[in-house]
N, C-alpha and C positions, 0 to 999 in steps of 0.2 A: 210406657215410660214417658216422660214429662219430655213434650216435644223441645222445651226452650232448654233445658237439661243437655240434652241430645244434640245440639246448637251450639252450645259453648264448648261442651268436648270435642266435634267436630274441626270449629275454630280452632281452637287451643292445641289440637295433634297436628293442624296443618305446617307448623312450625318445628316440628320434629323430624324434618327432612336432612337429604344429605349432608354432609359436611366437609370440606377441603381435604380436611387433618385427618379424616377418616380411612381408615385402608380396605382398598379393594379387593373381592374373594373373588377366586377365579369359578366364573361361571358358564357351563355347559351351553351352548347355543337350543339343544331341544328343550330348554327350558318356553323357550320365545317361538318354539314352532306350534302350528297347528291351536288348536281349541281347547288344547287339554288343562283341565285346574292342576295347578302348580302348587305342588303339597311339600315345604318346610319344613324339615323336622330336627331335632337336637337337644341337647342339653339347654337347662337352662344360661343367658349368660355367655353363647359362645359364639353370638354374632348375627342371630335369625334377624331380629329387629334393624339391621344396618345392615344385611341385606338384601332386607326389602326396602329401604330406602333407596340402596343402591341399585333396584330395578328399575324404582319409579323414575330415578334421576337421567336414568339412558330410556327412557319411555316417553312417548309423545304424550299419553293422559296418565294423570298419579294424583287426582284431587278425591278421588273417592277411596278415601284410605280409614282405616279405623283399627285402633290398640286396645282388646278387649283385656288388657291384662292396665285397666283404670278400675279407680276405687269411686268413681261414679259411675261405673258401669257394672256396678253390683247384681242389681236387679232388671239387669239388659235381660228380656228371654227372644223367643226364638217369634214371637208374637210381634219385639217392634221392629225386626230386621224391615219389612216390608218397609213403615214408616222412615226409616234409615236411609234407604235408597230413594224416596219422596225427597227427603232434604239433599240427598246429593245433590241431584238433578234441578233441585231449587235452587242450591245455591252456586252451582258450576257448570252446570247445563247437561246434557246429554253425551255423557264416556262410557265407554265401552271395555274399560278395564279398573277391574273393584280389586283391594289390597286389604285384606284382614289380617290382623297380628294376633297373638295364642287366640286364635277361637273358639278354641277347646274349653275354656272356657263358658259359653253359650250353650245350655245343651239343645239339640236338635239342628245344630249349625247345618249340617250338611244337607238337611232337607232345604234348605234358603239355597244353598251354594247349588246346588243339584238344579234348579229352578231357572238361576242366573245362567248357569252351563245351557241350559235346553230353549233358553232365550237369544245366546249367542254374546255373550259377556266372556271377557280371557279373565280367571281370578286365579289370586297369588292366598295363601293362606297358607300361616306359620302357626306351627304347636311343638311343646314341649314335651307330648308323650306319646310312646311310639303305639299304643292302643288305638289313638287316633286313628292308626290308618287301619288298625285290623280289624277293628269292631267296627265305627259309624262310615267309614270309607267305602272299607270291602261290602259292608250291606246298602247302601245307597249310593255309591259313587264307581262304584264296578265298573273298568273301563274307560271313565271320562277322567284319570288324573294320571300325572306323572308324580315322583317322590325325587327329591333330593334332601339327600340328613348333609347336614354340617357341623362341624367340629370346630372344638377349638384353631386356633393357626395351627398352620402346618408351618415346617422349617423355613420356608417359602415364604410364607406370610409373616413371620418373626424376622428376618431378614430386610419385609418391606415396610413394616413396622419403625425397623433402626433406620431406614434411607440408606441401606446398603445392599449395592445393587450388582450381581458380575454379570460377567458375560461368559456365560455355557458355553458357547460354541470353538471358545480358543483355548489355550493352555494354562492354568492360571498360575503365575510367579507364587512365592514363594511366599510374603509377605501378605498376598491375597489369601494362600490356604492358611495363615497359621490365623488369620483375622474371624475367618470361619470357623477356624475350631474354637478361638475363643468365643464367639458368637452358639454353637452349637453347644458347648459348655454351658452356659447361662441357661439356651434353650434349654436343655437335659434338669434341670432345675426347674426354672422358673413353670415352663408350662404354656401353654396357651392361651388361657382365659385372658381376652386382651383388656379388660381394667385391671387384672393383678400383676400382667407383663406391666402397664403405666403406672402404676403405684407400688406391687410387691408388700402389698398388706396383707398379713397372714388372717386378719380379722374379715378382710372379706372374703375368703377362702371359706372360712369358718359359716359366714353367715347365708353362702350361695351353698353349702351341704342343708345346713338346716332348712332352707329354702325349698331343696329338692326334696328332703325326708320327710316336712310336714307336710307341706303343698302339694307336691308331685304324688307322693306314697301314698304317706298316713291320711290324712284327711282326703284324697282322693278314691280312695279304698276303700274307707269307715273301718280305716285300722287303729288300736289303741294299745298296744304292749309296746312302746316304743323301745322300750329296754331292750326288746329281744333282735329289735330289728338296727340299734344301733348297734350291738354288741356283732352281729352277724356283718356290720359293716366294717367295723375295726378290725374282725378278725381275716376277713377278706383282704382288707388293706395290706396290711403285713405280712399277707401268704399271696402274694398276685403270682400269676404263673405257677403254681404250685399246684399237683392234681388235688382234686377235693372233690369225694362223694357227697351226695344229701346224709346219708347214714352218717358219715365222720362231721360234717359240719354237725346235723342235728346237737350231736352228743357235745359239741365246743359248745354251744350257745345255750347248750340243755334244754333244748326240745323233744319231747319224747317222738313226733312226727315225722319225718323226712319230709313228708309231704308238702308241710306247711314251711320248711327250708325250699320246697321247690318252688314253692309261691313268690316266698320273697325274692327271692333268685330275679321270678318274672319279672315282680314290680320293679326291682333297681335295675332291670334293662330296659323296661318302660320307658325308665323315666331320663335312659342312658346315660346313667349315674357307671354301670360293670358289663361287661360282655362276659358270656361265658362260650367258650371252644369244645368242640368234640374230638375226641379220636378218631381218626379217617378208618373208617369200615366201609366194605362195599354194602352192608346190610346196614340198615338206618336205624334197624331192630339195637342193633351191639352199638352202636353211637350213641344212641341216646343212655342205652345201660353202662358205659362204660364214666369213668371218673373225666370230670369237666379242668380245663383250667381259666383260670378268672382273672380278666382284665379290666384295668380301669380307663375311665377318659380320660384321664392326663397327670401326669405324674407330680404335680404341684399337689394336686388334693390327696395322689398316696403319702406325700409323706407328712400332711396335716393330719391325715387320720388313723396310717398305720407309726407303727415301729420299726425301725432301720437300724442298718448297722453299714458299714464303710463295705463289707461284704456282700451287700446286699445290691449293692451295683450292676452286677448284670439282668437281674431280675425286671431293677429300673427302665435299663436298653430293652429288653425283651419285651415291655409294655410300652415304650413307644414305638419300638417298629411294628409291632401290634394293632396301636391303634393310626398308625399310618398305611398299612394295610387297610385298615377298614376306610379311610378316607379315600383311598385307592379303589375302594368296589370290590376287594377283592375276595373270594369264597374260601374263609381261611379256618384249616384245621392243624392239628398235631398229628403227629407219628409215634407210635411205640413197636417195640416188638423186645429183640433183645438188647436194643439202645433207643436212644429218643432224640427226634426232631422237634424240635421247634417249632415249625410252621412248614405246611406245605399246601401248596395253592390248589383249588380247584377249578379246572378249566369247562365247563360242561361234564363228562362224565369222566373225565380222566383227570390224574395227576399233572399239572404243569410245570411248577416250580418249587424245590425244595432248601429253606433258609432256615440258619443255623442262627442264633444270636447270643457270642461271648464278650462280656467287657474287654479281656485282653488274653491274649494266645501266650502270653511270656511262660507261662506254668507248664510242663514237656504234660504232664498227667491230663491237665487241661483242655491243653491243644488235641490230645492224640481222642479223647473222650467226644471233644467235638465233632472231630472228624470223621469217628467211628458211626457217630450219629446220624452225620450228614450223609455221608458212604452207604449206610445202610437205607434212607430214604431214596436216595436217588436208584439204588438197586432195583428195589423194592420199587419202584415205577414207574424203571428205565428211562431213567434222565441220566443226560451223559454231563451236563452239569449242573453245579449248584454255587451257595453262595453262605457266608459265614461274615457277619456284622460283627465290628467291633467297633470301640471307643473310636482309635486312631490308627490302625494298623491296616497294610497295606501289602498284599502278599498273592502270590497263584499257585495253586499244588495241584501238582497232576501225580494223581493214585489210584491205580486198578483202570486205569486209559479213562479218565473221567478227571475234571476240569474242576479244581474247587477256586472263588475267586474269594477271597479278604477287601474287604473293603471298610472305609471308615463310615461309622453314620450319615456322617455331613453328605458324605459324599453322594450314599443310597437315598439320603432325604432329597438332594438335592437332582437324582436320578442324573448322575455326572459317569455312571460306573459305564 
């Protein structure tokens, strides 16, 4: 590649550094321990690129930084990496900590990266698809990386976002909770993606799907029946949490394969567009065979792409504590048997924690169905207690000498319970 090329993009991203206005993601200290490459991953859009800024800016070296997701860096291959790090060292001397943004991009990146690791360089490296780390990671980078995926804001970070700030540790008045629930309200809406929390443009919503589906998927893939692969995303949308075999999708999208339902399944968790959940079996055999439920990243993009109805609210709550579980680390399945759980946690090889998620308990059918659920999970894995999310509702029941707690979202987002 044209070394003077390579010079001005150089230049030209050095100015793409932190910024005041910008909000801070809470970040893990073993990121910054030891030798190991620090591998980013997430959605596109939901904050990889800020941060890594926000590394370099608490980092004594950040000049050897590079955004392979530029439209001059088309024809970057894995051939002028080497020449890459000539000019760092030209033009900012001798650092020992290199910053690559979607890499993934580059193919053969990790053989460079794998090189710089065994040289004694600390690298930070963000991508947009979760393949990245199971294909070229797991085959050349075995052992020498750590992973953190990131997500849109959490409640947390929507909160620091508005410069509204409490204090946890005391009791909060009155006028404090009800400012949160308005705030959480919004959150329950609006979403995470933090250029659509600042503008709330439904067209960029719009244009960060198609973003994902041709870039991420289709053209990443050498896929071309786009029809079938949006239709399987609309119809997802509108059924989130809802069980769904590959057999019953197949037949909604009219594919005559399962198989090739299981594919795409793959690629939109790739690209961490949907999660899909299992039924907790002790055999991995009947989990995998058993019907999935499917969740999205953020509820701003379900209801850009699915269908709702005013009923459809709990559903909503149910995919954001979902995917705040998954911000959490946590190993999260469902429950069935002769009632169903929502989510129950995995702790290594046992059960830990079993959560229920209803918009609101007002309904006697509702509550008691809940509870039934809940009841039956914690039985079923001898947990004395559990816990049941709501909107705004605030409650303790003790049933069968077992502890069920009610709490409001804000409250479980805000880990206040």
């Amino acid at each position: 590649m044209d070394k003077r090329i390579l010079q001005t993009v150089i230049a030209d991203q050095q100015n793409l550094g932190w910024k005041n206005d910008l909000i801070e993601r809470n970040l893990p200290e073993s990121l910054f321990l030891g030798n190991n490459i620090v591998v980013i991953t997430g959605i596109r859009r939901c904050g990889k690129s800020t941060l890594l800024h926000q590394i370099r800016h608490i980092s004594d070296e950040s000049s050897f930084y590079m955004n392979f997701d530029d439209d001059r860096l088309v024809q970057f291959t894995i051939n002028d990496f080497q020449g890459l790090l000539e000019l760092f060292i030209e033009l900012y001397g001798d650092q020992r900590t290199v910053y690559f943004d979607e890499v993934q991009n580059v193919s053969g990146w990790e053989r460079f990266v794998r090189r710089l690791h065994d040289y004694g360089y600390k690298i930070f490296v963000t991508g947009s698809n979760a393949t990245m780390l199971s294909r070229e990671l797991g085959t050349h980078l075995s052992g020498r990386y750590i992973t953190h995926e990131l997500y849109p804001f959490s409640f947390k970070e929507y909160l620091r976002f508005h410069n509204f700030e409490i204090n946890t540790k005391s009791i909060l008045p009155t006028n404090t909770r009800a400012l949160i629930q308005k705030h959480f309200n919004d959150y329950f809406s609006i979403g995470g993606f933090p250029l659509y929390i600042k503008h709330q443009n439904p067209e960029y919503l719009k244009s960060l799907f198609e973003s994902i589906l041709y870039r991420d998927i289709m053209v990443r893939n050498n896929l071309t029946n786009e029809k079938e692969m949006q239709e399987l995303v609309f119809f997802l949308a509108s059924n989130i949490s809802k069980l769904s075999s590959y057999n019953s999708l197949s037949k909604v999208v009219g594919i005559s394969n399962a198989s090739t339902i299981k594919n795409y399944i793959a690629l939109l968790q790739n690209a961490y567009l949907v999660f899909a959940t299992n039924k907790y079996d002790y055999s991995l055999k009947t989990q995998i065979q058993n019907p999935k439920k499917i969740y999205f990243i953020d509820n701003a993009l379900i209801k850009i792409l699915g269908f709702f109805f005013s009923d459809d609210l709990g559903r909503l709550l149910e995919n954001l504590v979902f995917i705040e579980l998954m911000r959490r680390g946590k190993d999260v399945f469902y429950h069935s048997k002769k009632t169903e759980c929502d989510f129950v946690i995995r702790n290594g090889n046992t059960i830990s924690n079993a959560i229920q998620v209803s918009y609101t308990l007002a309904d006697i059918v509702t509550r008691q169905r809940e509870i039934n659920g809940l009841l039956e999970a914690m039985q079923t894995y001898n947990l004395q207690g559990g816990t049941i999310i709501s909107h705004s509702e605030h409650d303790e029941i003790i049933s069968d000498n077992k502890t069920i707690k009610v709490i409001p979202a804000w409250m479980w987002l805000l880990e206040l319970e």
